[in-house]
C-alpha positions in Angstrom: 13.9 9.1 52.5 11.8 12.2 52.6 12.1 13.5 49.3 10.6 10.1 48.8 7.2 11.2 50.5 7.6 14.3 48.8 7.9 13.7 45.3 4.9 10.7 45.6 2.2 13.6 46.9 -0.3 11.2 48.1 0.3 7.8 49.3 0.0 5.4 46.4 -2.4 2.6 47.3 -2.1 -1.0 46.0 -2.9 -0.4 42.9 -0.2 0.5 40.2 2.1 1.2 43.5 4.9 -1.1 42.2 4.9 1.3 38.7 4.6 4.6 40.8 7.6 3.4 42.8 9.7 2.2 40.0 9.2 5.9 38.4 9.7 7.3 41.8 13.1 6.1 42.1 14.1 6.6 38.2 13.2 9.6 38.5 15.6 10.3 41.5 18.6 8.4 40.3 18.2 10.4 37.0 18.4 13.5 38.6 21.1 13.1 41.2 19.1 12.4 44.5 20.2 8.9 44.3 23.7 9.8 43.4 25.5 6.5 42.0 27.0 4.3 44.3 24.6 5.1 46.7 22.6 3.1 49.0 19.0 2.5 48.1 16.5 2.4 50.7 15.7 -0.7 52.4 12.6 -2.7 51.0 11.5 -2.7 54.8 11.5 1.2 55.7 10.6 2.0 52.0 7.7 -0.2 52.3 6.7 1.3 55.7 7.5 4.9 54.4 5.2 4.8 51.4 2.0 2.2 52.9 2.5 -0.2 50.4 3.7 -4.0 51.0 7.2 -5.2 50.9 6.5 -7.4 48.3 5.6 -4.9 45.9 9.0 -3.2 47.2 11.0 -5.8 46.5 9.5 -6.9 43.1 10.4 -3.4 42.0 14.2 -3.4 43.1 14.6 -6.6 41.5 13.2 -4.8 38.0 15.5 -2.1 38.7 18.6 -4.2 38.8 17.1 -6.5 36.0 17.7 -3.0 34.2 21.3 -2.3 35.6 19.8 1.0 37.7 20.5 -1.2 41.2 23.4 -3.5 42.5 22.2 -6.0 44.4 23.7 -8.8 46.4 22.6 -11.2 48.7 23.1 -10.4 52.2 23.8 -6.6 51.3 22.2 -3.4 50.9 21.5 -2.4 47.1 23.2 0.3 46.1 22.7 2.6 42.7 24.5 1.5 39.7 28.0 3.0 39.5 29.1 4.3 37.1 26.1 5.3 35.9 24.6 7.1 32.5 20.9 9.2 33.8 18.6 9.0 31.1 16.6 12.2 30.4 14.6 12.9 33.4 10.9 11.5 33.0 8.8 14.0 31.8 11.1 16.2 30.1 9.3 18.3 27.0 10.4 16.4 23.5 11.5 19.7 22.9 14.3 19.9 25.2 16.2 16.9 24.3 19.0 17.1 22.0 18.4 16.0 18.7 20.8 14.8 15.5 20.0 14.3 12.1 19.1 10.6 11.4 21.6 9.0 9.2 20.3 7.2 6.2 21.5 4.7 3.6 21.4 6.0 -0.1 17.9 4.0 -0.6 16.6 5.8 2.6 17.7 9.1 1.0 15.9 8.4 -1.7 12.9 7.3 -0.5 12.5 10.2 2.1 12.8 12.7 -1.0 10.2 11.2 -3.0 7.4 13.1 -3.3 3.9 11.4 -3.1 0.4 12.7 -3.0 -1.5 12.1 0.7 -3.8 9.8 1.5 -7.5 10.5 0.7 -8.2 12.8 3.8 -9.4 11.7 6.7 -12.8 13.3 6.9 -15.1 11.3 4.2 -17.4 12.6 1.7 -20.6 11.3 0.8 -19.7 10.5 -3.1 -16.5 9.3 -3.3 -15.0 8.3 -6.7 -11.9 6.7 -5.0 -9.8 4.6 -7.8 -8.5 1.6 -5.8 -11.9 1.4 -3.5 -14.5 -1.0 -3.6 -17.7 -1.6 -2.1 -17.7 -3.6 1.6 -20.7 -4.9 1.1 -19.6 -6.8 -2.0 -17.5 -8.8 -0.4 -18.4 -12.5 -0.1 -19.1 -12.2 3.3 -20.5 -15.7 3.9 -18.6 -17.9 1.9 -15.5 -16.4 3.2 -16.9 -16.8 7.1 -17.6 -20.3 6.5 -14.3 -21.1 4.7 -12.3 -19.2 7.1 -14.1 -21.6 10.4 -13.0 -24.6 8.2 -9.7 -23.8 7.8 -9.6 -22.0 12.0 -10.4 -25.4 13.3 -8.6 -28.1 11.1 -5.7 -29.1 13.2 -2.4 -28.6 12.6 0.6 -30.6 14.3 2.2 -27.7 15.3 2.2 -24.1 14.4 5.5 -22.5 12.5 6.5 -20.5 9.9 5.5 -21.4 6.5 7.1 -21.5 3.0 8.2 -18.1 1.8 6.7 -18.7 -1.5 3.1 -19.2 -0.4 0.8 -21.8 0.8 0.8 -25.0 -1.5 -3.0 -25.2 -1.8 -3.4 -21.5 -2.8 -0.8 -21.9 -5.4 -1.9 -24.7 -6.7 -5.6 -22.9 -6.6 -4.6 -20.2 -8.7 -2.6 -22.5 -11.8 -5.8 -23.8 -12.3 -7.6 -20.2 -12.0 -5.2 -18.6 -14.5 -5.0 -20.7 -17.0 -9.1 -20.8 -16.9 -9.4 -17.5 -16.5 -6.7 -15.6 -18.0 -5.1 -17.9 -20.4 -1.9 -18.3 -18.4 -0.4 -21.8 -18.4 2.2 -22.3 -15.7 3.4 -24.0 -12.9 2.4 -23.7 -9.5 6.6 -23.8 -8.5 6.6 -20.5 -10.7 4.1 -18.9 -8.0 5.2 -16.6 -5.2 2.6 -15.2 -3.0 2.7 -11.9 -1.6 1.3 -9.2 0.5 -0.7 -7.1 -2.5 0.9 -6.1 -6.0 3.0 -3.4 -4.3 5.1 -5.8 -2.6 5.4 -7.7 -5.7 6.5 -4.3 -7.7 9.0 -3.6 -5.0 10.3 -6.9 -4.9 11.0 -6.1 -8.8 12.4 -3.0 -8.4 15.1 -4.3 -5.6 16.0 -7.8 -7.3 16.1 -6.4 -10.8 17.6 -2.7 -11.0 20.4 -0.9 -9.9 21.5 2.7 -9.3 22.0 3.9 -12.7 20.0 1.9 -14.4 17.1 2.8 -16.3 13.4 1.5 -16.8 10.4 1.9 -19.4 8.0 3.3 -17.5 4.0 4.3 -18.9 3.6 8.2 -19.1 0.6 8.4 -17.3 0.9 5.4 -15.6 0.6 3.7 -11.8 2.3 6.5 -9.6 3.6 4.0 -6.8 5.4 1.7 -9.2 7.2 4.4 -10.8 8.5 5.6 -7.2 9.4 1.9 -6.6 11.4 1.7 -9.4 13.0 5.4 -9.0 13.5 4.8 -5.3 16.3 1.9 -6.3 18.7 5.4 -8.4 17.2 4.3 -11.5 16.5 6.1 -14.5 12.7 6.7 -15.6 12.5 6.5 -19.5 8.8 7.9 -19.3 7.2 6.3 -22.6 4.1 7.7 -24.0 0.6 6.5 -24.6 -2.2 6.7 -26.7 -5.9 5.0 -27.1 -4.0 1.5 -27.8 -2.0 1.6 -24.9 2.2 1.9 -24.7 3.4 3.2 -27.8 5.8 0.4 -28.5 7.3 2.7 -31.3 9.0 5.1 -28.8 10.7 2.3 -26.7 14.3 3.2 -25.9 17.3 2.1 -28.0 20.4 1.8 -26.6 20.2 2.8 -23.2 20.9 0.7 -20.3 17.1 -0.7 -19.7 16.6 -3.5 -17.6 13.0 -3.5 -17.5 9.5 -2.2 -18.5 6.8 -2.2 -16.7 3.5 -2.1 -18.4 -0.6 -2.9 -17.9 -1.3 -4.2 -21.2 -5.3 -5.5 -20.8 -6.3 -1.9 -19.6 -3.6 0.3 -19.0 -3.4 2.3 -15.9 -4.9 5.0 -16.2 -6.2 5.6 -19.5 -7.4 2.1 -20.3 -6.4 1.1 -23.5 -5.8 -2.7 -24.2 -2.5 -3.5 -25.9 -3.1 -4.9 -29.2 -1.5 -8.2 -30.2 1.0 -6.2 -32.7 2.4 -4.0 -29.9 2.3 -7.2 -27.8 4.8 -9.2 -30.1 7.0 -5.4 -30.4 7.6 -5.4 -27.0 8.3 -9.1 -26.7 11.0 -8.3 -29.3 12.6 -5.2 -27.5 12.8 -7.1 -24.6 14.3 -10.3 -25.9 17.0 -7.8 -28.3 17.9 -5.3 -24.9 18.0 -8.7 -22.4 15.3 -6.7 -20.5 12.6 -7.9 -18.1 8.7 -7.0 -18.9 6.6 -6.7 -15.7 2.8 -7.2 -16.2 0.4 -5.8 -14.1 -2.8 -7.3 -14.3 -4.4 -5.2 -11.7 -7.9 -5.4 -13.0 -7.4 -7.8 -16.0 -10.9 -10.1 -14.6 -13.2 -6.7 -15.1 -14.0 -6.8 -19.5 -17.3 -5.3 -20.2 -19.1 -7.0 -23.4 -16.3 -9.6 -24.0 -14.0 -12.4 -22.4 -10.9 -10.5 -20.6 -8.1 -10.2 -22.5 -5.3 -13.1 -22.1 -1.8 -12.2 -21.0 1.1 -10.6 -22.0 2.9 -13.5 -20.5 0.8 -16.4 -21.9 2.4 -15.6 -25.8 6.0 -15.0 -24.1 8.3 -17.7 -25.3 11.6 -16.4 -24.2 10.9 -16.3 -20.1 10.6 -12.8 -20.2 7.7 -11.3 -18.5 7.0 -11.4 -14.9 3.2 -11.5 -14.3 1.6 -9.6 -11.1 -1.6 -10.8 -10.3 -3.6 -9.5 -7.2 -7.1 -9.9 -5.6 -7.3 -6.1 -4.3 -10.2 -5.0 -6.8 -12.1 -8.8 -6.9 -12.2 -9.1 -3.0 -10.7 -6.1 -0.8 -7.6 -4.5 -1.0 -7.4 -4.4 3.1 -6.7 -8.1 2.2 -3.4 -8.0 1.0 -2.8 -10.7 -1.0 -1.6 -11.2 -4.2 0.9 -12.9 -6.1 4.3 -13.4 -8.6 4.4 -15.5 -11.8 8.1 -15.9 -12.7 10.1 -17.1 -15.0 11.8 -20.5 -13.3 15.1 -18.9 -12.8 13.8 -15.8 -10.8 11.9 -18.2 -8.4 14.8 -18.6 -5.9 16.1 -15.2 -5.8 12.1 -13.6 -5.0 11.5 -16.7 -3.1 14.7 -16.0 -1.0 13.8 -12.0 -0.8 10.3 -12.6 0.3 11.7 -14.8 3.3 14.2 -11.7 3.6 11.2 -9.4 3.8 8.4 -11.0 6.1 9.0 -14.6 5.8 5.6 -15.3 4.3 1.9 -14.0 3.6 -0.9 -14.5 6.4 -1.1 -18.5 5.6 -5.2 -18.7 7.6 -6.1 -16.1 4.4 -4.1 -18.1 2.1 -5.8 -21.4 2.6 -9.2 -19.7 3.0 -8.7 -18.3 -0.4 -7.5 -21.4 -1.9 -10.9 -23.0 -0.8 -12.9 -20.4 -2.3 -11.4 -20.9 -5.8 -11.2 -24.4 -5.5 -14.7 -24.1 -5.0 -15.5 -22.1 -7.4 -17.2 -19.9 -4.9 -14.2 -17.2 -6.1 -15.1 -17.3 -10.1 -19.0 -17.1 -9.0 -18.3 -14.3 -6.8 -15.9 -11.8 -9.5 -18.7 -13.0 -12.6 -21.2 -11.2 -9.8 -18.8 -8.2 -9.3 -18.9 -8.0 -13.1 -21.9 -7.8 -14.0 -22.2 -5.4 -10.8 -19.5 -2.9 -11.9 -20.9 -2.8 -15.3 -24.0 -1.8 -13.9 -22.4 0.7 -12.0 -20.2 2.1 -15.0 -23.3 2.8 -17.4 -24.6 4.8 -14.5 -21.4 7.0 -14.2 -21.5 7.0 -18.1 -25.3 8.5 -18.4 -24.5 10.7 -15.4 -21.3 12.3 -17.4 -24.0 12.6 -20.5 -26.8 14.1 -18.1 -24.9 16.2 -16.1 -21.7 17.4 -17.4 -20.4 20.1 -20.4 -21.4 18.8 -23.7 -17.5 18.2 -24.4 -16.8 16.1 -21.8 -14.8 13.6 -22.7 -14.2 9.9 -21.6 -11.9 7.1 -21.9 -10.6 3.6 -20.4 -14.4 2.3 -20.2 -14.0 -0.8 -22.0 -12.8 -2.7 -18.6 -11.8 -2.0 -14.9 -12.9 0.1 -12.2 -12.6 3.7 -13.2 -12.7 5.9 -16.3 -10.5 8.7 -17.1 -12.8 12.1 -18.0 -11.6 14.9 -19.7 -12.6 18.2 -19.3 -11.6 20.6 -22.4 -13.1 23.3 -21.0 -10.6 23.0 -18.4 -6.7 23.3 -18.1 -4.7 21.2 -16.1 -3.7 23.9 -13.3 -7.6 24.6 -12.8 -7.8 20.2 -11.6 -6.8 21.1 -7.6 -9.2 24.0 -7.3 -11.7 21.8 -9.4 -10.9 18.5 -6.8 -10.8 20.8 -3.9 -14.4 22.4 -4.8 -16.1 19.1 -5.6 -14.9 17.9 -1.9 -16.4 20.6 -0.5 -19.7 19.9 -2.1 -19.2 16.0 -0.8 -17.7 14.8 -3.8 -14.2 13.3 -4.2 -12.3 13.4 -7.9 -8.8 12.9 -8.6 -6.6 14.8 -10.4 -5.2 12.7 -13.1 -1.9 14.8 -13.6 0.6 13.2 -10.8 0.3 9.9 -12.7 2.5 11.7 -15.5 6.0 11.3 -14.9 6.3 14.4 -17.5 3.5 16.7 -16.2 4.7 19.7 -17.7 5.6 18.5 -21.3 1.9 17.5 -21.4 -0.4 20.2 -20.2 0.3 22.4 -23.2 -1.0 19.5 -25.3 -4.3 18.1 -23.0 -7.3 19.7 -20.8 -7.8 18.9 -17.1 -8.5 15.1 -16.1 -10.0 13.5 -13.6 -9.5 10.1 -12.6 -13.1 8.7 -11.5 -13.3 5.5 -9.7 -17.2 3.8 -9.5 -16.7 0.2 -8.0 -17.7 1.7 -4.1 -20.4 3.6 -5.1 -24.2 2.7 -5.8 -25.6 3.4 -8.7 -28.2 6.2 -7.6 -24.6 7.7 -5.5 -22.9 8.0 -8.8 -25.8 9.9 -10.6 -26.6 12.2 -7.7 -22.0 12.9 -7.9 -22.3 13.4 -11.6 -25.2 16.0 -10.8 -23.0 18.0 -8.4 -20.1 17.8 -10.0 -21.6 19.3 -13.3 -22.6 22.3 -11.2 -19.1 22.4 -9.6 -17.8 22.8 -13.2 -19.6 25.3 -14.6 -19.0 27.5 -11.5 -15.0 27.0 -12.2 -15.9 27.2 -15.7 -17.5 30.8 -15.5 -14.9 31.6 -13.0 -16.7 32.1 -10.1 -14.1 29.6 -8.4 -11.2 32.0 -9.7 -9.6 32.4 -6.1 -9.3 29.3 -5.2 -7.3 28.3 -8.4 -4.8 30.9 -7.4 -4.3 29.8 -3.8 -4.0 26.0 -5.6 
């Protein structure tokens, strides 16, 4: 067993000798020293050879034959597996090993050909208008600590899966929560907990469509739902809108739609609330095309000036809308929570896909959550984000007065957590070299243009748009943005930023 000596270079001592030796002799049976059929060296002279116990030997040939690498019988010598398939030798450069196109379902197809925008980038800036981001230090830190100790050390019988559809307290919780604080009267059987609205879109877009079907989709409107639904072979019927919302007027006759998806209190991204008349036109169109509506409520809690608006759902008489709820923007969205109201006949086929899926939502979360609104520690704490965020929305407002072109233009501010500003003297190709400027002064925008489904049928018709989130920021952070982004602007204004348009 000299190669054995060899190939170890020094000795190995006792510690991590068993994983040095198990590599040692994978190594040599991939690679032929240890030929199949072979004998392996005894535990004893192997032991001696390399200073290490017997014990340590031993444990390693039995792991070897565990894996089908040794034969081994009592009273007998073990021998190398026969016949015998080597692995790639260890330590072999990925490069080197043969590779084969993976082989994917339509769906995977699909999905890998979708094109998405990255993640913010890793390297933070100092004022970051992130749409979807909230402040850490809003979150109830206490009252969730001391909830969540409650609920770690109440004793349980016995820990086991739980109900696919969610946590009975929680859903229970949050039929009392809606119909107080979105008008929403249901039952708490209609509920279905999941992990964050995007698993509640997906779940729509897999239990409802088909390849070949088609959808009503907002044009501009929440870029991951629409590559949900798209991701399924269905057909985007991109629908426009204006100041009020979806233009219910331009809704599809006669093609085969099986849903719409919509965010009627403050449509994403432009913010317009759907008025009542619109509300009862798509009611109508769904009822007459035996279509499904799905509601997003994403940041229906966050009104400025007036109550929020009540759902879409609560005026539905004809079990048409499915409601997503979600606490991303009220609490975190590292949380991942939020939740499904159905119409009763849908509950068993989402109830049955969510088991399908991940069995359940985090049930410690869910019951810490349920205390908090049972509480009322949950309503206290998103009336304090309110009045926080509104707060922090007139300081983004007098910073776009203060500090940006005269013509500056905003929208959506009536509710949420972001505004949508317009920039006439701008064109739509000028938003990555205007994005990628700001970042480099420490200021992150968004361009507001891959949240149309038609980008190029609109940029003849509209200037450059930003999408400007505010809920993470302070108040003095947002003015001291404003301030460099308004000098960021006139520079690309006066063309001073001309070559980095072109490379964008």
């Amino acid at each position: 067993m000299g190669q054995s000596r060899q190939s170890t270079g020094n000795r190995p001592g006792a510690t991590g000798a068993g994983r040095r030796i198990y590599d040692l002799l994978r190594a040599q049976i991939a690679d032929g020293t240890l030929p199949p059929g072979a004998r392996a060296p005894s535990t004893r002279a192997l032991a001696s050879e390399l200073g290490v116990s017997r014990t340590t030997v031993t444990a390693t040939y039995e792991q070897l034959a565990a894996e089908g690498f040794l034969v081994t019988s009592l009273g007998r010598a073990a021998r190398i597996a026969s016949p015998l398939v080597a692995p790639a030798p260890i330590g072999l450069p990925a490069g080197r090993r043969a590779k084969s196109a993976p082989t994917l379902s339509e769906f995977g197809r699909r999905v890998a050909g979708i094109g998405m925008p990255g993640l913010p980038q890793a390297e933070p800036v100092r004022f970051d208008f992130l749409y979807g981001a909230v402040a850490s230090r809003d979150f109830p830190t206490l009252a969730w600590r001391r909830a969540y100790q409650a609920e770690l050390l109440r004793q349980q019988n016995s820990l086991y899966y739980a109900l696919p559809e969610g946590d009975a307290s929680l859903r229970r919780a949050l039929q009392g929560y809606l119909r107080r604080a979105r008008g929403l009267a249901c039952e708490a059987g209609q509920i279905v907990v999941v992990h964050g609205s995007q698993q509640a879109i997906d779940l729509c877009a897999r239990l409802l469509l088909d390849a070949g079907d088609a959808f009503v989709f907002e044009d501009p409107g929440y870029l991951m739902a629409r590559r949900c639904f798209e991701a399924t072979g269905a057909r985007c019927l991109a629908t426009p809108v204006d100041g009020h919302g979806l233009d219910t007027a331009s809704l599809p006759q006669g093609d085969r739609v099986r849903l719409a998806y919509v965010t009627p209190s403050h449509q994403f991204p432009l913010g317009g609330v759907l008025p009542i008349g619109r509300r009862l036109d798509l009611l109508q169109w769904a009822q007459r095309h035996h279509a499904w509506i799905i509601e997003d409520d994403y940041d229906g809690e966050f009104r400025y000036g007036q109550r929020p608006i009540d759902t879409l759902q609560s005026i539905d008489t004809d079990g048409r809308v499915i409601y997503i709820g979600t606490f991303s923007k009220a609490l975190s969205p590292q949380l991942r929570l939020g939740y499904l109201v159905l119409p009763s006949e849908l509950v068993p086929v989402f109830r049955q896909a969510k088991r399908l899926a991940d069995r359940h939502a985090p049930v410690l979360e869910q019951r810490v959550l349920a205390s908090l609104i049972e509480s009322g520690a949950y309503e206290r704490h998103v009336r304090r984000m309110r009045r926080e965020n509104e707060r922090r929305r007139a300081a983004l407002l007098d910073g776009i007065t203060r500090h940006l072109p005269g013509d500056a233009e905003v929208s959506g501010t009536a509710a949420g957590l972001h505004v949508v500003l317009w920039l006439p003297s701008l064109r739509p190709q000028d938003e990555p070299a205007l994005v990628a400027a700001a970042r480099s002064k420490d200021v992150g925008v968004y361009p507001i243009s891959p949240l149309f489904a038609r980008p190029q049928s609109h940029s003849q018709s509209r200037p450059a748009g930003l999408v400007l989130g505010y809920a993470s920021l302070t108040t003095e952070q947002i003015q001291q943005g404003m301030r460099t982004l308004g000098t960021v602007i006139a520079a690309l204004g006066q063309g001073e930023l001309a070559g980095e348009a072109s490379f964008h």
